[in-house]
N, C-alpha and C positions, 0 to 999 in steps of 0.2 A: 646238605648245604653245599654252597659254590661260594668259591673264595675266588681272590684273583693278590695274587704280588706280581707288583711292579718294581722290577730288576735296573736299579741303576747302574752307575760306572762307579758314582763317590768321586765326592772331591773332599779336599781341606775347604773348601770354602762354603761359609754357611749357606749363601743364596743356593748353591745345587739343592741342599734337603731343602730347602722354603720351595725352589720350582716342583719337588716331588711330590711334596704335602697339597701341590696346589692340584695337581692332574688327579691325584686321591682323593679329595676333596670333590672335585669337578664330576670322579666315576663315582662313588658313595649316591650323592644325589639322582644320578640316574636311576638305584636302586635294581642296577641288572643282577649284582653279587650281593652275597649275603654279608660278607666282610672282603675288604681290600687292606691291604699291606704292604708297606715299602720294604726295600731293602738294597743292599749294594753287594755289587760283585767284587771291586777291587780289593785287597790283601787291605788287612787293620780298619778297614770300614763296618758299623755296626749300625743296625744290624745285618749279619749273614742270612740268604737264604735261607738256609735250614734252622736257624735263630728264628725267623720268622717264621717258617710255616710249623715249628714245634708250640708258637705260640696261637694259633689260628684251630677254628673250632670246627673247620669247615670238612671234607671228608674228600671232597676234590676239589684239587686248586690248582687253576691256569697260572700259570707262571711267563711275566712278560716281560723282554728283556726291552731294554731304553738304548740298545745301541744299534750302530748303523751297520755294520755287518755278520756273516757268522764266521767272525775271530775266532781267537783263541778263548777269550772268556764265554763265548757262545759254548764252543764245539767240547772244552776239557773241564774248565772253573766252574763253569756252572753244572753241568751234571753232577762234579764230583760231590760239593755240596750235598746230591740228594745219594750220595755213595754211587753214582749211575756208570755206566762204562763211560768213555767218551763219545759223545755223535749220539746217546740215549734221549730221547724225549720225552718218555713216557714211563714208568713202572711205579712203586709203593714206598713210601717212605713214612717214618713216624705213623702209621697205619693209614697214610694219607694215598689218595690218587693223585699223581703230579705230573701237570702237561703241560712240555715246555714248548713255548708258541713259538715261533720265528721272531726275529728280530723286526725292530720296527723301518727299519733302514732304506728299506726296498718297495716300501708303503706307496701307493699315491697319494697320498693324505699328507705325508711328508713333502714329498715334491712344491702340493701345494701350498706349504708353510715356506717352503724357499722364496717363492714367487710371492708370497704374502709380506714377509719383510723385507722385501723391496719396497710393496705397494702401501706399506705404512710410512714409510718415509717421503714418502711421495705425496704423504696426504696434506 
């Protein structure tokens, strides 16, 4: 099985997890993964990375992070979660395969969501 978690940042504010549940919602139906899962990177946000893929049934799981560059939560916080060194992308965890994608940051797909809400207001 192929899993996928998508890595947020977390907020306090509820609307962040409603935009999460919606992009999850949006991949699920595609039906590329067998299961998809959220979760967040920032300190006291729930669930954790590894909170998530301890609950996923899947045996490798893409792990995608929702931020714009490779920060600090890229490059240390998030591996550590999978016990990884820092700057690790890949190895075993909870018996799982864990592969951590680049950031979405640098996307052209992003770019043109820049350029899109402009042309929404414009409509």
């Amino acid at each position: 099985m192929k899993g996928l978690l998508i890595v947020g940042h977390g907020s306090e504010k509820s609307h962040y997890a409603k935009v999460m549940e919606i992009h999850k919602e949006r991949i699920e139906k595609m039906g590329i993964f067998d299961e998809v899962e959220i979760c967040y990177v920032a300190r006291n946000r729930k669930p954790t990375p590894d909170e998530a893929v301890r609950k996923m049934k899947s045996d490798e799981i893409y792990v995608v992070p929702i931020l714009i560059s490779k920060g600090i939560h890229f490059t240390e916080d998030l591996p550590a979660f999978f016990n990884f060194k820092p700057g690790q992308r890949e190895g075993v965890f909870d018996g799982k395969r864990i592969v951590i994608c680049d950031p979405i940051g640098e996307d052209r797909f992003v770019t043109l969501a820049i350029i899109n809400a402009v042309f929404k207001l414009l409509e």
